[in-house]
N, CA, C and O atoms as a GROMACS GRO file, in nm:
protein
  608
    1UNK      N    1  11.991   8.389  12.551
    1UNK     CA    2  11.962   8.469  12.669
    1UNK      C    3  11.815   8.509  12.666
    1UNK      O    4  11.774   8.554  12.558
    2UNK      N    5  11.724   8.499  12.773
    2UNK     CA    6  11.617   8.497  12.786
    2UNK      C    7  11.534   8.626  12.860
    2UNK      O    8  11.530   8.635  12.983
    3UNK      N    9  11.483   8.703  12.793
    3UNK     CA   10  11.443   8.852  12.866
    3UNK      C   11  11.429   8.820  13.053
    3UNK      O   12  11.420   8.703  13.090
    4UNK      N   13  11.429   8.892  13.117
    4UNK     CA   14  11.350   8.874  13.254
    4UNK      C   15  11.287   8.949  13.258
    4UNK      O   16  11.288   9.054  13.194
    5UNK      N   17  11.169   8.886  13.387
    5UNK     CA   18  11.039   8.931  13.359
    5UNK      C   19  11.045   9.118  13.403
    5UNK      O   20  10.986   9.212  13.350
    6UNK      N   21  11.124   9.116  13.497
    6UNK     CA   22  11.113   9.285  13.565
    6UNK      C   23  11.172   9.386  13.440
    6UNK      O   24  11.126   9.500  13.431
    7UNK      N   25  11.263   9.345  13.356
    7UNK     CA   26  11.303   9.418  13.258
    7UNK      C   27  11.256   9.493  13.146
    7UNK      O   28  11.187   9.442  13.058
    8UNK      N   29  11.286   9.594  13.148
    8UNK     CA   30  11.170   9.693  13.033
    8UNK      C   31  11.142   9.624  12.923
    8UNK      O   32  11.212   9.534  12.876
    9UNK      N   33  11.024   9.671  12.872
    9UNK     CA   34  11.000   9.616  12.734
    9UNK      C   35  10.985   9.759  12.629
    9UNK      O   36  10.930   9.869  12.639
   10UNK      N   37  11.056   9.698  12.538
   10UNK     CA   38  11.054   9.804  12.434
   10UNK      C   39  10.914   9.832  12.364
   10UNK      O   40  10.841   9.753  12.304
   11UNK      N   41  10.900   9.963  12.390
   11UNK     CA   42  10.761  10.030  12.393
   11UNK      C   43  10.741  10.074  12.180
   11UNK      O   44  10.835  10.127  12.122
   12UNK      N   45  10.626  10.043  12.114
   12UNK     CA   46  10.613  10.094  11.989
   12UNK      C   47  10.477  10.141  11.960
   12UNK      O   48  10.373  10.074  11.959
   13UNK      N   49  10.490  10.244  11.940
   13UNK     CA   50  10.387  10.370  11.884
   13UNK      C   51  10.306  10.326  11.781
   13UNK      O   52  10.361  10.284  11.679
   14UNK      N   53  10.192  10.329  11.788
   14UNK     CA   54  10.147  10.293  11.624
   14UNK      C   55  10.040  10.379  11.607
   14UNK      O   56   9.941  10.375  11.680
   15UNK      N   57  10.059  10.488  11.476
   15UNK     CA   58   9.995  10.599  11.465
   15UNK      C   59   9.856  10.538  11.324
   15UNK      O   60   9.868  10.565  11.205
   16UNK      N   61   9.780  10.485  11.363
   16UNK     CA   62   9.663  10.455  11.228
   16UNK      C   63   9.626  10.322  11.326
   16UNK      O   64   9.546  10.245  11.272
   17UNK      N   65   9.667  10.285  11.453
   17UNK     CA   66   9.628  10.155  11.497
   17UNK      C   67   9.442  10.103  11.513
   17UNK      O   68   9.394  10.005  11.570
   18UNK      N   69   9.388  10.192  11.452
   18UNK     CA   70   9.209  10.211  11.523
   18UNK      C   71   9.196  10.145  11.380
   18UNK      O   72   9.075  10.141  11.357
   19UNK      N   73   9.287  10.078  11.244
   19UNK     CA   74   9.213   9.989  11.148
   19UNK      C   75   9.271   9.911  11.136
   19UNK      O   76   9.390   9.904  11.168
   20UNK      N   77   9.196   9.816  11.079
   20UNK     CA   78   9.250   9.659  11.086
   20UNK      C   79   9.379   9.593  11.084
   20UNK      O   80   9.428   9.507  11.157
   21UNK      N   81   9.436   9.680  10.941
   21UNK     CA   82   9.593   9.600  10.919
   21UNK      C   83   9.684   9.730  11.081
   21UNK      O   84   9.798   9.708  11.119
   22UNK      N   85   9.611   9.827  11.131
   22UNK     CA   86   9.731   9.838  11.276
   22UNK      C   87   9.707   9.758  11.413
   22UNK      O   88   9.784   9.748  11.509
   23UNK      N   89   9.531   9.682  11.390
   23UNK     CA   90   9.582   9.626  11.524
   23UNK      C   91   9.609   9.520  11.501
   23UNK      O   92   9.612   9.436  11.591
   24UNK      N   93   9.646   9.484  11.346
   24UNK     CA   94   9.717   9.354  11.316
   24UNK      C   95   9.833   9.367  11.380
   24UNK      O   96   9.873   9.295  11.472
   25UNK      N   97   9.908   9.493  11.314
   25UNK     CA   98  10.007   9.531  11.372
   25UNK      C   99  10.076   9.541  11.497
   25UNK      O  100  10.194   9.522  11.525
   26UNK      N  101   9.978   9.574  11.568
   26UNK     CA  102   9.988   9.575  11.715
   26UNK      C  103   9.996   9.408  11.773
   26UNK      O  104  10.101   9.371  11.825
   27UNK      N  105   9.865   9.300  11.760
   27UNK     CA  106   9.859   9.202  11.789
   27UNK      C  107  10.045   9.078  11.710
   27UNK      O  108  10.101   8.974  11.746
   28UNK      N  109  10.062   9.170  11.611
   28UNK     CA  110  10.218   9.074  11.558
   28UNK      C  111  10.345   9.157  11.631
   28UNK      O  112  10.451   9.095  11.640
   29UNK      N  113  10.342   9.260  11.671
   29UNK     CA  114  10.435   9.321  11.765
   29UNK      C  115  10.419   9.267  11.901
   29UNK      O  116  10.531   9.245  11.945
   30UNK      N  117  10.367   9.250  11.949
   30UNK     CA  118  10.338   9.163  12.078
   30UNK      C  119  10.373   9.060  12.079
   30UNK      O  120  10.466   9.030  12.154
   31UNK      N  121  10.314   8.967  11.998
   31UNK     CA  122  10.339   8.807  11.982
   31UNK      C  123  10.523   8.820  11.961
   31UNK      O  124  10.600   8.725  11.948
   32UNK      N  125  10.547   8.919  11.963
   32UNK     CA  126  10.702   8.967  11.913
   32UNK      C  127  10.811   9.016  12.040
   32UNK      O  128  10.933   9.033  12.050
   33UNK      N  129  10.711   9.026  12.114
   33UNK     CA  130  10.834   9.034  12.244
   33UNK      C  131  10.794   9.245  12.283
   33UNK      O  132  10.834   9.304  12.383
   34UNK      N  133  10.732   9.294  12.200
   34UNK     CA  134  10.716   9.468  12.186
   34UNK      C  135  10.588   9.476  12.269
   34UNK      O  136  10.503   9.388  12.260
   35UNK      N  137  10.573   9.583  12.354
   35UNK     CA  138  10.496   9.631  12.429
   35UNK      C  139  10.412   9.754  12.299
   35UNK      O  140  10.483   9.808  12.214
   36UNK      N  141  10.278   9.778  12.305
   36UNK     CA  142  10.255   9.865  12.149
   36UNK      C  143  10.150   9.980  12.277
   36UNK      O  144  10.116   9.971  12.395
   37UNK      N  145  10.132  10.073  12.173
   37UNK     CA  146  10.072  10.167  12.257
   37UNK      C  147   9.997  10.204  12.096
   37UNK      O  148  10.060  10.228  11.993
   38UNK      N  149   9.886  10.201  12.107
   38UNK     CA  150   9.811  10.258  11.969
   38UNK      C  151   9.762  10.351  11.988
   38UNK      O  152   9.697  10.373  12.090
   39UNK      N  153   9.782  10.457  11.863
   39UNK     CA  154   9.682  10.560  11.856
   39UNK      C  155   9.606  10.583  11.737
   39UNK      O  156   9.652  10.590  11.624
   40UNK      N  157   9.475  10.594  11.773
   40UNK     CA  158   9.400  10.658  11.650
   40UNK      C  159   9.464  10.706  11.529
   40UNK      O  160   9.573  10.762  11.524
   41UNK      N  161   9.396  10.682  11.442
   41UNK     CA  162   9.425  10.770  11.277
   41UNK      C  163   9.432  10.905  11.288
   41UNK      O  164   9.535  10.961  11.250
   42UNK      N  165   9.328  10.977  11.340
   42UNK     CA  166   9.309  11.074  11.388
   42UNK      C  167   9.356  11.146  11.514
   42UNK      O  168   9.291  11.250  11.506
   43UNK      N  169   9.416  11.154  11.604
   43UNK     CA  170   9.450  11.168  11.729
   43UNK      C  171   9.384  11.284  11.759
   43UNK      O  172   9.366  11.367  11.669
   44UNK      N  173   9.331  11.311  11.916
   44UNK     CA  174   9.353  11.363  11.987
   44UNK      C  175   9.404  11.390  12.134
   44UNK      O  176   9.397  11.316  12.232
   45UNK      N  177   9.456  11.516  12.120
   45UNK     CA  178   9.558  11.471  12.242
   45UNK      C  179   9.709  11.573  12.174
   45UNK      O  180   9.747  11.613  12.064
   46UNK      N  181   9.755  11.581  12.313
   46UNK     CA  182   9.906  11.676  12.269
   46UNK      C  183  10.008  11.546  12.232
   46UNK      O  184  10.046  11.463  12.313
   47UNK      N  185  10.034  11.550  12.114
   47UNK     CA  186  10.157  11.452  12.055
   47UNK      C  187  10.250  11.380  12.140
   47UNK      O  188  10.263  11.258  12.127
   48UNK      N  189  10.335  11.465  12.254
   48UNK     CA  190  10.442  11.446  12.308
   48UNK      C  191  10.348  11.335  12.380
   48UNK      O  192  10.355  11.214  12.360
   49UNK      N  193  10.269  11.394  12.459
   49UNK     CA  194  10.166  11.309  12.587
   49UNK      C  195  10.109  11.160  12.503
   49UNK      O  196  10.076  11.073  12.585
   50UNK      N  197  10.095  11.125  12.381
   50UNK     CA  198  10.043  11.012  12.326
   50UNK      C  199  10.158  10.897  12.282
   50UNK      O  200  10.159  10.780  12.242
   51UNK      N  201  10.255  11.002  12.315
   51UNK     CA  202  10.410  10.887  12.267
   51UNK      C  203  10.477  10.862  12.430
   51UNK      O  204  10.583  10.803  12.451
   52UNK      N  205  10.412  10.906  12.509
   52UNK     CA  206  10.474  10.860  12.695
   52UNK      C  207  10.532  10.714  12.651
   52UNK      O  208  10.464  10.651  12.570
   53UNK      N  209  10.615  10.676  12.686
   53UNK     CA  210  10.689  10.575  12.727
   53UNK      C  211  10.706  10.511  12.593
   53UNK      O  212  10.700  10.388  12.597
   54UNK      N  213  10.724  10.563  12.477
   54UNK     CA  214  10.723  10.489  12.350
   54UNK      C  215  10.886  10.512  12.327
   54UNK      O  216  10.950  10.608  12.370
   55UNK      N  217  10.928  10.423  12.265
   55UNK     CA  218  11.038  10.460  12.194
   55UNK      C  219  11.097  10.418  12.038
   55UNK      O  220  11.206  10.387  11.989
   56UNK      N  221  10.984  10.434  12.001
   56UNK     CA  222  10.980  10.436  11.836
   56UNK      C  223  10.829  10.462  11.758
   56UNK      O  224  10.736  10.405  11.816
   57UNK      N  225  10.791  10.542  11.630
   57UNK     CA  226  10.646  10.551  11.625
   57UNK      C  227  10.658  10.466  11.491
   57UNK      O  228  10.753  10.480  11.414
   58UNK      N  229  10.552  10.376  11.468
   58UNK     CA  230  10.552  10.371  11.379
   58UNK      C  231  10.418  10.375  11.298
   58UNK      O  232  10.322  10.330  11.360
   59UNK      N  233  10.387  10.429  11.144
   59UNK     CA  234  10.330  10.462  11.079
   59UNK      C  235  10.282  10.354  11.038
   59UNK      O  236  10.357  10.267  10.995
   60UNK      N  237  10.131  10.335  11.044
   60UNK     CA  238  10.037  10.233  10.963
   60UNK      C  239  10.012  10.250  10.800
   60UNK      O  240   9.966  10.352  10.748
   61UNK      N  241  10.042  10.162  10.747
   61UNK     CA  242  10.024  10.183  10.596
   61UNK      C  243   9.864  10.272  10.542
   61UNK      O  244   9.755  10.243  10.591
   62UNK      N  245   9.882  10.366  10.448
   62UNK     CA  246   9.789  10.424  10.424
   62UNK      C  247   9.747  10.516  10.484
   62UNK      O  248   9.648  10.577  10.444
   63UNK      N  249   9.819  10.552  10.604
   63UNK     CA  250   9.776  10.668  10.685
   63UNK      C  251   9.753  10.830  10.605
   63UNK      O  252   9.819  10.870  10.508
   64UNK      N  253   9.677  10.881  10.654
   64UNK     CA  254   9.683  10.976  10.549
   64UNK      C  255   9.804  11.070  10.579
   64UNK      O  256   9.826  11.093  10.698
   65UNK      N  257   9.877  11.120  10.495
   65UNK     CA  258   9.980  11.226  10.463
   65UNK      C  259   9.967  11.298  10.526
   65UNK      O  260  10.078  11.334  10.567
   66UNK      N  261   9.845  11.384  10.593
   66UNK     CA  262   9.827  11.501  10.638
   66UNK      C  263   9.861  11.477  10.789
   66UNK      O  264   9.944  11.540  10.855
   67UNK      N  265   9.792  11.388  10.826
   67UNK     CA  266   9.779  11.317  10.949
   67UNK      C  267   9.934  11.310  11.015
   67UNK      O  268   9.986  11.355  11.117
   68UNK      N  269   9.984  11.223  10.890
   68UNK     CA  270  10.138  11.211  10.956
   68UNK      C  271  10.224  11.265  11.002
   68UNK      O  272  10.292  11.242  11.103
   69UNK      N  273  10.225  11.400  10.872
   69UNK     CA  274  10.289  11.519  10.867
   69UNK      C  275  10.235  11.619  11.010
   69UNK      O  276  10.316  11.698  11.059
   70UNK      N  277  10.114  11.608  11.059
   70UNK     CA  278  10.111  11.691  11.126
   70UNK      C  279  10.155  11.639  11.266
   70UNK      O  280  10.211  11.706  11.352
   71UNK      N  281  10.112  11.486  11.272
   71UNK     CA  282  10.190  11.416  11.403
   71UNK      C  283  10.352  11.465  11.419
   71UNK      O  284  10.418  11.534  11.497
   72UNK      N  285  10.366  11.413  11.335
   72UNK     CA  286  10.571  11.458  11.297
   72UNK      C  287  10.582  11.587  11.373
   72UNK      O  288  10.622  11.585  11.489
   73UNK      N  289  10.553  11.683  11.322
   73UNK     CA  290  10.584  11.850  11.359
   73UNK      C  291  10.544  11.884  11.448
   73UNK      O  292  10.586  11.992  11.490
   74UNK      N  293  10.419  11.791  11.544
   74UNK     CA  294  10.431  11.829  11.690
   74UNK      C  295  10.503  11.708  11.780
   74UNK      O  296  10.481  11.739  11.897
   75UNK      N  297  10.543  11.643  11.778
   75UNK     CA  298  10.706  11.575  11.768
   75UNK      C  299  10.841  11.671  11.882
   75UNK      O  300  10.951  11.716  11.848
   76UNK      N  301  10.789  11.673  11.985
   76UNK     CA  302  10.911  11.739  12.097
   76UNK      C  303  10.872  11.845  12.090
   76UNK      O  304  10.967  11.918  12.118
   77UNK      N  305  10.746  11.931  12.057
   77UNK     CA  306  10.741  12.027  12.100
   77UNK      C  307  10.680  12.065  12.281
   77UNK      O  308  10.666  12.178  12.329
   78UNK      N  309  10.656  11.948  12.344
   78UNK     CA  310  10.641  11.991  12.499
   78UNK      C  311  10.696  11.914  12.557
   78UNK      O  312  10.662  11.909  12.675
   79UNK      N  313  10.813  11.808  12.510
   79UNK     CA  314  10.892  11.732  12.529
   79UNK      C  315  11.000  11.694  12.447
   79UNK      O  316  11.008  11.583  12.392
   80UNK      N  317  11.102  11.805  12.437
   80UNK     CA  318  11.219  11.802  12.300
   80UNK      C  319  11.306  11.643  12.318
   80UNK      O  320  11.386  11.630  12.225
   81UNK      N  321  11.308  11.540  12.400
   81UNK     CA  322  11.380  11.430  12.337
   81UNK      C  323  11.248  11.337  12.237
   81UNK      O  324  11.281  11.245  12.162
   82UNK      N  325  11.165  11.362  12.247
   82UNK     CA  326  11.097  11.302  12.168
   82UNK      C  327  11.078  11.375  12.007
   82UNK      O  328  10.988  11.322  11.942
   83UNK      N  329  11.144  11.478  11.945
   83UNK     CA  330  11.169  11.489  11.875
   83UNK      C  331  11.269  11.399  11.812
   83UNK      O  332  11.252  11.366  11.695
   84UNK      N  333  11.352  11.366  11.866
   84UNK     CA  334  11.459  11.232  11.803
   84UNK      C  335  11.403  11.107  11.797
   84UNK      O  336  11.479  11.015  11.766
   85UNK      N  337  11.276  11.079  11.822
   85UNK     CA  338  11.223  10.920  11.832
   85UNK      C  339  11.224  10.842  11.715
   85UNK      O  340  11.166  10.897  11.622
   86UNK      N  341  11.271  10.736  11.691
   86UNK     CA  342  11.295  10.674  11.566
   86UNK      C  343  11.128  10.692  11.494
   86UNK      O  344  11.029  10.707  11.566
   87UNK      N  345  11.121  10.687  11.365
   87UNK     CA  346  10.984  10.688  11.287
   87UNK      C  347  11.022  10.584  11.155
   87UNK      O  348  11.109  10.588  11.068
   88UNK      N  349  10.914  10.492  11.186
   88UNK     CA  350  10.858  10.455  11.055
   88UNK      C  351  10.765  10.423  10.976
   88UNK      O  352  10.658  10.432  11.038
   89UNK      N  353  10.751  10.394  10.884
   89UNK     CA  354  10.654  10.464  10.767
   89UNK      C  355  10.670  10.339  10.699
   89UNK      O  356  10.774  10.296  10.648
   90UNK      N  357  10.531  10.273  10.703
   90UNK     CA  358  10.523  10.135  10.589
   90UNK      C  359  10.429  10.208  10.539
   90UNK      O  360  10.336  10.276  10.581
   91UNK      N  361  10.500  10.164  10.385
   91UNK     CA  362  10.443  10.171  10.255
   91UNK      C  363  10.366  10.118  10.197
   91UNK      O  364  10.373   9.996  10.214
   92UNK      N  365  10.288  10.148  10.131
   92UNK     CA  366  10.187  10.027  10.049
   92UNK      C  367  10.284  10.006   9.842
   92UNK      O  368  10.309   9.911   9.768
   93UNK      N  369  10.301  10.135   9.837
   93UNK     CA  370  10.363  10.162   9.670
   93UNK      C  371  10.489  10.268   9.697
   93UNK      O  372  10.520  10.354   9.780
   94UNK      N  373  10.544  10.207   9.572
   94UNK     CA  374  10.676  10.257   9.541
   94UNK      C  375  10.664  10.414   9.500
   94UNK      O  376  10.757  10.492   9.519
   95UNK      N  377  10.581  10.440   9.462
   95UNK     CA  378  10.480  10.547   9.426
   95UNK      C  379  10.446  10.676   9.500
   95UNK      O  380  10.429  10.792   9.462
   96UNK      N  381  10.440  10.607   9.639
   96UNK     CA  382  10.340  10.708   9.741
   96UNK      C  383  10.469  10.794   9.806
   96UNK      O  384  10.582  10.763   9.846
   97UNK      N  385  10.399  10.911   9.796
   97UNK     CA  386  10.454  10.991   9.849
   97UNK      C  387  10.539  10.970  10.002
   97UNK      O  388  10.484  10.910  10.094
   98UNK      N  389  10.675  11.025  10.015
   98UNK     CA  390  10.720  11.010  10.086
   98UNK      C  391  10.707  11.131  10.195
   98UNK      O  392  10.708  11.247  10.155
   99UNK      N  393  10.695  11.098  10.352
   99UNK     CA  394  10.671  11.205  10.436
   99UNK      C  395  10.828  11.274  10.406
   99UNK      O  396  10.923  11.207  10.365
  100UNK      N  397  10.836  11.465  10.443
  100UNK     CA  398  10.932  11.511  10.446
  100UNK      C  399  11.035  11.513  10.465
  100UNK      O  400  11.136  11.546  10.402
  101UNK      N  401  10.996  11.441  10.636
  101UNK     CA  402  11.134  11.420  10.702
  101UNK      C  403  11.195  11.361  10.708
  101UNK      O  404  11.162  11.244  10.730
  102UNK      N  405  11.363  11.405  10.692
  102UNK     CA  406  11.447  11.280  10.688
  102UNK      C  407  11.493  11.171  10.770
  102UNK      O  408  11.582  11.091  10.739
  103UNK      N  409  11.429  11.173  10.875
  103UNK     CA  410  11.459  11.097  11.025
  103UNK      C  411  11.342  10.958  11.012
  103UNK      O  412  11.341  10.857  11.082
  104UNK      N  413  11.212  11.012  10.851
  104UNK     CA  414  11.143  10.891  10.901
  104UNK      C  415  11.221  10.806  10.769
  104UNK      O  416  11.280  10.844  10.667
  105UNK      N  417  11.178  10.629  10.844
  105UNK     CA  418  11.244  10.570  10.793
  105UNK      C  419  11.125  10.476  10.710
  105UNK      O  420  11.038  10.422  10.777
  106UNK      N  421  11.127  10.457  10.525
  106UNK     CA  422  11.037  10.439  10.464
  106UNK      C  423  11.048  10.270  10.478
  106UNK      O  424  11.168  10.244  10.490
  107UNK      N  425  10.986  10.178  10.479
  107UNK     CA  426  10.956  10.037  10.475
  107UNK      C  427  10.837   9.981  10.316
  107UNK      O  428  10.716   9.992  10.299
  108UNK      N  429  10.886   9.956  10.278
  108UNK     CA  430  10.772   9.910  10.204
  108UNK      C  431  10.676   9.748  10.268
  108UNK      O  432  10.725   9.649  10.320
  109UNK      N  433  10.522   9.778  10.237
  109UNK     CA  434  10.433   9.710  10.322
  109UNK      C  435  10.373   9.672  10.197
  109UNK      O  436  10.349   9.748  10.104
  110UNK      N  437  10.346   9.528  10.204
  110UNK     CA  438  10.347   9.420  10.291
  110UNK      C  439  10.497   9.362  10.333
  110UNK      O  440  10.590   9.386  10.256
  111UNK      N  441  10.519   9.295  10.444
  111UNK     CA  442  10.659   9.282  10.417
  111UNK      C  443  10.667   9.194  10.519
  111UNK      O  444  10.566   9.202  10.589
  112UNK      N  445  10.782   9.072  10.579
  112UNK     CA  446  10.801   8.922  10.641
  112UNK      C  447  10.822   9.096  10.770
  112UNK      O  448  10.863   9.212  10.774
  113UNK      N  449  10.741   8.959  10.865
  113UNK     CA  450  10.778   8.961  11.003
  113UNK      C  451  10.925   9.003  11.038
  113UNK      O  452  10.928   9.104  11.108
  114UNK      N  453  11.042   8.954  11.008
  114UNK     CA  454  11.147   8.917  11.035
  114UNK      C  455  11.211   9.088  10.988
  114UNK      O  456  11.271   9.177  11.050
  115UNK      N  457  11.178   9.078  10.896
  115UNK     CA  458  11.212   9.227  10.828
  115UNK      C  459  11.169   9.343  10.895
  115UNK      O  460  11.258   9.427  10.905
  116UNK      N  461  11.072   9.370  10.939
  116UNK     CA  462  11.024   9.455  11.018
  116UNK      C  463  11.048   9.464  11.144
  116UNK      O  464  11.042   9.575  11.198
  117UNK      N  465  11.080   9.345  11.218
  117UNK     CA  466  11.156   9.324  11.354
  117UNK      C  467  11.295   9.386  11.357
  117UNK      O  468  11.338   9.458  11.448
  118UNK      N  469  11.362   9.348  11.245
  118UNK     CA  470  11.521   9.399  11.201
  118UNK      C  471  11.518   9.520  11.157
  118UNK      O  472  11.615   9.585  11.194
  119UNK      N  473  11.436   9.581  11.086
  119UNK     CA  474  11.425   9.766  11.077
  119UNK      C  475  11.360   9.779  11.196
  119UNK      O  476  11.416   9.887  11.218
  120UNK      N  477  11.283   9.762  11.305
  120UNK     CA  478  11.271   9.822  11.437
  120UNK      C  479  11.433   9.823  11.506
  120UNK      O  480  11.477   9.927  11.555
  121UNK      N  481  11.482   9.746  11.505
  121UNK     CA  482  11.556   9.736  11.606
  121UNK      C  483  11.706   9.768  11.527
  121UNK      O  484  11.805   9.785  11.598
  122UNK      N  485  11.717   9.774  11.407
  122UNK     CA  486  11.853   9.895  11.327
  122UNK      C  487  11.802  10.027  11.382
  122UNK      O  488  11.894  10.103  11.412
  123UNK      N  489  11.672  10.077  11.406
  123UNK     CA  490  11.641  10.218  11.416
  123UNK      C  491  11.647  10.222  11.575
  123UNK      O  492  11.653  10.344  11.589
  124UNK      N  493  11.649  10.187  11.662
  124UNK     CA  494  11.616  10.119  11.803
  124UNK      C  495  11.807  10.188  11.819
  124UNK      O  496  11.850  10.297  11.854
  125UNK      N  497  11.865  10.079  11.781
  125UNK     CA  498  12.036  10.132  11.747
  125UNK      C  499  12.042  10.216  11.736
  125UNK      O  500  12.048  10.283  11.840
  126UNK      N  501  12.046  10.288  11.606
  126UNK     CA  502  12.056  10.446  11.576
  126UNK      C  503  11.983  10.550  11.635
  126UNK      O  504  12.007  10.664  11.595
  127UNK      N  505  11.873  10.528  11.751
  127UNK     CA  506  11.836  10.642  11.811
  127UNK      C  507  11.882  10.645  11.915
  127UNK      O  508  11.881  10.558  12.002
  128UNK      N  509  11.950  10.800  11.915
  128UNK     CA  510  12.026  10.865  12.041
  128UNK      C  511  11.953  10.802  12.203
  128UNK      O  512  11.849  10.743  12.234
  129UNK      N  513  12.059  10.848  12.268
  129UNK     CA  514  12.021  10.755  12.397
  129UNK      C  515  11.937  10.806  12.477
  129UNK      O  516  11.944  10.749  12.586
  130UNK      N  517  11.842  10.905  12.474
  130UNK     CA  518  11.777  10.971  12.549
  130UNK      C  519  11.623  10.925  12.490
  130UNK      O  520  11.522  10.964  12.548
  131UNK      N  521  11.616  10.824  12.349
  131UNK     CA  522  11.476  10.792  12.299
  131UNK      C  523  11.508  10.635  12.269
  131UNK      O  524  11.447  10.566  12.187
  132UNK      N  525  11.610  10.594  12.347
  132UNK     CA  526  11.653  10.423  12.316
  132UNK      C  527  11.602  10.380  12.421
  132UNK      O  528  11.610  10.444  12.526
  133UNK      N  529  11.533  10.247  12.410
  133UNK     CA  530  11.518  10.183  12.539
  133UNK      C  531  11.635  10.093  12.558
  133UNK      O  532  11.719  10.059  12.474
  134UNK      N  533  11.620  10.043  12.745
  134UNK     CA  534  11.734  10.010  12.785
  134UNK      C  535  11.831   9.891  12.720
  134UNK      O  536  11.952   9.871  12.733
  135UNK      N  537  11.750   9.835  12.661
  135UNK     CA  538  11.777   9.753  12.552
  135UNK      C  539  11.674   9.686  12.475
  135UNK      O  540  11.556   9.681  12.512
  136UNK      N  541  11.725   9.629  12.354
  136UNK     CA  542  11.624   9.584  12.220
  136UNK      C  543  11.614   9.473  12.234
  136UNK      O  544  11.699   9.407  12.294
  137UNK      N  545  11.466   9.404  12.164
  137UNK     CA  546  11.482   9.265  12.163
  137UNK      C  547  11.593   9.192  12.113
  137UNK      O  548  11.605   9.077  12.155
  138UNK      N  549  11.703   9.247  12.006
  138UNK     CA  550  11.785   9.171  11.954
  138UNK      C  551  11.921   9.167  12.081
  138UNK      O  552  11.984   9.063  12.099
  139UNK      N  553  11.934   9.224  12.117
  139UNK     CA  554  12.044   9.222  12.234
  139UNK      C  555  11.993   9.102  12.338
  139UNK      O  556  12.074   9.020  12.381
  140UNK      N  557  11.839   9.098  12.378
  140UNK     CA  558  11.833   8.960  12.442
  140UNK      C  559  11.813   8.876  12.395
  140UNK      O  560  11.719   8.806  12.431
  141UNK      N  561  11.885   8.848  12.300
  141UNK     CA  562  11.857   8.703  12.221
  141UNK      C  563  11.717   8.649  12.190
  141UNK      O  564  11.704   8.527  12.181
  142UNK      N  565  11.616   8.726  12.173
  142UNK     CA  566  11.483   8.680  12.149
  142UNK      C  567  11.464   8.658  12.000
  142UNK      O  568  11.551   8.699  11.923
  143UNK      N  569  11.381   8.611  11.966
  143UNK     CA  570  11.392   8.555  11.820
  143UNK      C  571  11.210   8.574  11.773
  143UNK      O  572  11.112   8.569  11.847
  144UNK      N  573  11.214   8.594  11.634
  144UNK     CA  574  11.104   8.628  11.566
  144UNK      C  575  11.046   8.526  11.435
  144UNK      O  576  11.121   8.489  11.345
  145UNK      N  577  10.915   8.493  11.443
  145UNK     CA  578  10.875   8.397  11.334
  145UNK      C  579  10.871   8.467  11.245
  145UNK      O  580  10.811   8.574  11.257
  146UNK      N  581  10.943   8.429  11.103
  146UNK     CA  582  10.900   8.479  10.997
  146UNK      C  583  10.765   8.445  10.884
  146UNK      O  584  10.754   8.371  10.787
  147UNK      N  585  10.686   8.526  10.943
  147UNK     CA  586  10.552   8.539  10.914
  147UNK      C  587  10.536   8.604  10.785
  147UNK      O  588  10.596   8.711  10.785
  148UNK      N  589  10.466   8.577  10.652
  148UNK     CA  590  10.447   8.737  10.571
  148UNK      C  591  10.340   8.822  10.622
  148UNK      O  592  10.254   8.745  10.665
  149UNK      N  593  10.312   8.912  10.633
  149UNK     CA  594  10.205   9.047  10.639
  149UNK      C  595  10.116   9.036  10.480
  149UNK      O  596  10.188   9.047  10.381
  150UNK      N  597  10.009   9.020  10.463
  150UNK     CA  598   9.997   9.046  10.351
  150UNK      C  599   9.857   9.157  10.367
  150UNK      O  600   9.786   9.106  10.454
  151UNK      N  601   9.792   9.282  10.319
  151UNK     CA  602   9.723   9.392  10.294
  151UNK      C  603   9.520   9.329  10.345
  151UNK      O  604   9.450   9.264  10.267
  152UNK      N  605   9.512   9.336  10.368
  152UNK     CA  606   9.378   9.308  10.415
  152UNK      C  607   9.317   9.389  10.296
  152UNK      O  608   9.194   9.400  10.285
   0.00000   0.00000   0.00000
């Protein structure tokens, strides 16, 4: 089954996208069937307003801790369904500190294409229906090259 063209595309957040390995990120989410919305390492801007039409964020490897943590906690505060938005968090080490919350979901980075398509879209599932888009790439039968990612 083949997406159509008028049909939403599942929107992904990428919080560290302003360095290399996120607009890698961004440019292999695309080639992927995902619409990406990047934001700076740094953001400015009210949180809720930088995740408009997103429905999943995900964390660029190496982002700094502080950064993350503080994205997270303004997270539905001027828009409470976006407090439930799926989050994830690629890793560089087994090592690194894990963000607090239990809603984000840890990935270790570098990691196959294929793998990262399949934790978007398990978390895509599991988020309540008010931060799910209308449907995931895996429901339209779209399919993903398995590529490795490897650390720039």
């Amino acid at each position: 089954m083949q997406r159509l063209h008028d049909e939403p595309k599942t929107t992904i957040a990428i919080l560290g996208a302003d360095t290399v390995v996120g607009r890698a990120l961004c440019a292999l989410l695309e080639s992927n069937g995902y619409r990406t919305t990047p934001i700076a390492s740094y953001p400015i801007g009210v949180v809720d307003d930088l995740l408009e039409g997103a429905h999943l964020l995900l964390l660029a490897p190496r982002l700094d801790r502080g950064v993350g943590e503080a994205f997270l906690a303004g997270m539905g505060k001027s828009t409470p369904q976006r407090a439930s938005m799926p989050v994830i968090a690629l890793s560089t080490t087994a090592e690194e500190e894990k963000l607090p919350e239990d809603r984000v979901i840890s990935l270790p980075w570098p990691c196959e294409t294929k793998v990262l398509v399949e934790r978007i879209e398990a978390a895509l599932l599991d988020a309540p229906a008010e931060s799910a888009p209308p449907t995931t790439q895996a429901e339209t039968g779209e399919s993903s090259p398995a590529a490795v990612i490897r650390p720039f």
